[in-house]
N, C-alpha and C positions, 0 to 999 in steps of 0.2 A: 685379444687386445683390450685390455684396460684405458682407463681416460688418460690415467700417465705417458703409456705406450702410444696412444692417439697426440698426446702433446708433443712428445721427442718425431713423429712420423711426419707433422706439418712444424715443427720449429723453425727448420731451414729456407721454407716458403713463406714465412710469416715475421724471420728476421731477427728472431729468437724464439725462448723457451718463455720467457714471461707476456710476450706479443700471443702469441701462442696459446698459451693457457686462457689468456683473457678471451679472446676470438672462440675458443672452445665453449666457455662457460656462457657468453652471453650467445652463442645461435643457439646450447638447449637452455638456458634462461628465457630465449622470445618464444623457442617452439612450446615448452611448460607450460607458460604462461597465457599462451592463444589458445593451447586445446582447452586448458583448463575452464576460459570465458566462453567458449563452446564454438572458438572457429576451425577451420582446417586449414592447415598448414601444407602446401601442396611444393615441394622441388621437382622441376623438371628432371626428367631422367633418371631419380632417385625416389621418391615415393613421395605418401601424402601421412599424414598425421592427424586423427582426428577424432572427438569424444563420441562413446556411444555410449546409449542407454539399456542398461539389459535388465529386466524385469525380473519380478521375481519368481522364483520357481519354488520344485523338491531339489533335494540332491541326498547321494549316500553318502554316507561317512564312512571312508573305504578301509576303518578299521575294525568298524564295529557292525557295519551292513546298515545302523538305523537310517530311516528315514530322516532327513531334515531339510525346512523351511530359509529358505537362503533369501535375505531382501530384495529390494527393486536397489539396483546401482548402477554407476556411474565410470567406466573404463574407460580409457587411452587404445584406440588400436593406428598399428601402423600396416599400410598398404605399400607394396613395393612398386616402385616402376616399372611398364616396361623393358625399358633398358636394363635396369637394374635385374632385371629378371632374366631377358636375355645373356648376361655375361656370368647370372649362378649356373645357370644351366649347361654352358658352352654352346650355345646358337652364333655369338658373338665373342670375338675374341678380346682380351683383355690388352686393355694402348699398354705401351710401356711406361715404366716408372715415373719418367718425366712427361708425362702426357696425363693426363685428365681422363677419367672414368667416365665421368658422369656429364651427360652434354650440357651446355653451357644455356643460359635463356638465352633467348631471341633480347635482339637489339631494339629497345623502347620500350621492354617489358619489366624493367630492375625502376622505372621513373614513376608509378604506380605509388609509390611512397608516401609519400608526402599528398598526394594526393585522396590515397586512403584513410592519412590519420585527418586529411580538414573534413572528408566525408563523416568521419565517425565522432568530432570535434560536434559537425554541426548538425547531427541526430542527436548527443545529448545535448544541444543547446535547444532544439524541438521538443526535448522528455523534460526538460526543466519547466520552460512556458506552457507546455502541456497539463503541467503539477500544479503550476502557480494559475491557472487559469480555474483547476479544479477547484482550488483549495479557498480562492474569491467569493463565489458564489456562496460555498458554507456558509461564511463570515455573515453574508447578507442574509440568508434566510435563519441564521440565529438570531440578525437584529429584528427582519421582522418577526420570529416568534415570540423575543423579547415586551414588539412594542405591541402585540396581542395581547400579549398575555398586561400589558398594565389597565389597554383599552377595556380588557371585561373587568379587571381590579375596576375601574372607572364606574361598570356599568353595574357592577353588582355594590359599590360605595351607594350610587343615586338609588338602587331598588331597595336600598337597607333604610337608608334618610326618608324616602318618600315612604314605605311603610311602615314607619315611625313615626310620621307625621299624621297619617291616618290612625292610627292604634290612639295617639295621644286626643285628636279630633274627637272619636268616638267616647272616649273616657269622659271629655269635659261634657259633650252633650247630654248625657242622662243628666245628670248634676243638675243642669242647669231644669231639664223637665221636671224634676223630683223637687226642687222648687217653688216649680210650678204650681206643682199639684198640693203642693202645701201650705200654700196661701187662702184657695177656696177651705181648708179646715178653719181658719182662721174666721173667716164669713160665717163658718156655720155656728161659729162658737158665741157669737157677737149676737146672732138670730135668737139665738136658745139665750143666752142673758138677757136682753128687752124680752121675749115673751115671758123666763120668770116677773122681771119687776112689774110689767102688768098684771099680772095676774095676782101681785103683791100688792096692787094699787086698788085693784078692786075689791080684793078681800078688805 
């Protein structure tokens, strides 16, 4: 049986062919789509549906004998119910055409709905705030590294000014003793003139 042949077998219960086809396409649309995000999809009396991880291994290559390296991946497997098991087997007999295969859920269990998608609604509203709580803190410790980083600009501006002020300090200081000590020539020089013209005076 084909999905065509599965369309024409529930058209007559579903009220047409195109009622039909849709109902088809979206239960394996939501079952796709759930294994795929990594939940399990579980029908009473009919089986469960659900992603498995299967690692990487060797394997042969059954033409050539080689050895070969097969990746870590990611399958779909499907589990059969026990009911469903009981009626391949013939433990269990199979209802008639107009009767139902596969037992029905329990009364209050199909209301789960809606209730599932506000649970799952308000886990990503917990992974959002979760995000935005992270991503806060960054912000501030880049402003304060920012305002670090201007504090030592700050502190190494005054160690550059003050030791510039000292270098200049020191420069003007000799000057001024070299001065100094240039004046006492001038004395000496003034001594040695009046002792020649004395000594001019008495020749």
């Amino acid at each position: 049986m084909n999905k065509a042949q599965l369309v024409e077998a529930i058209a007559d219960k579903m009220g047409g062919r195109q009622q039909a086809a849709d109902a088809v396409d979206a239960v394996l649309d939501a079952i796709v789509r759930a294994v795929v995000a990594g939940d399990r999809v579980s029908v009473t009396g009919f089986g469960s549906f659900e992603k498995v991880e299967r690692p990487a291994r060797y394997a042969r290559n059954p033409q050539t004998g080689e050895r070969v390296r097969v990746k870590k991946t990611s399958v779909p497997r499907f589990r059969a119910g026990q009911g469903f098991k009981d009626l391949v087997s013939g433990s269990k007999r199979l209802p008639k055409a107009g009767e139902v295969s596969v037992k029905k859920a329990p009364k209050g269990s199909l209301t789960g709905g809606k209730a599932t998608v506000k649970k799952a609604a308000a886990k990503k509203a917990t992974a959002k705030k979760a995000a935005a709580k992270k991503a806060a803190p960054a912000k501030k410790v880049t402003a304060k590294k920012t305002t670090a980083k201007k504090t030592t600009a700050k502190k190494t501006a005054a160690k550059t000014t003050a030791a510039a002020k000292k270098t200049t300090a020191k420069k003007t200081a000799p000057a001024k003793k070299t001065t100094a000590k240039k004046a006492p020539a001038k004395k000496t020089t003034a001594r040695k003139t009046a002792a020649k013209k004395a000594t001019a005076r008495k020749k």
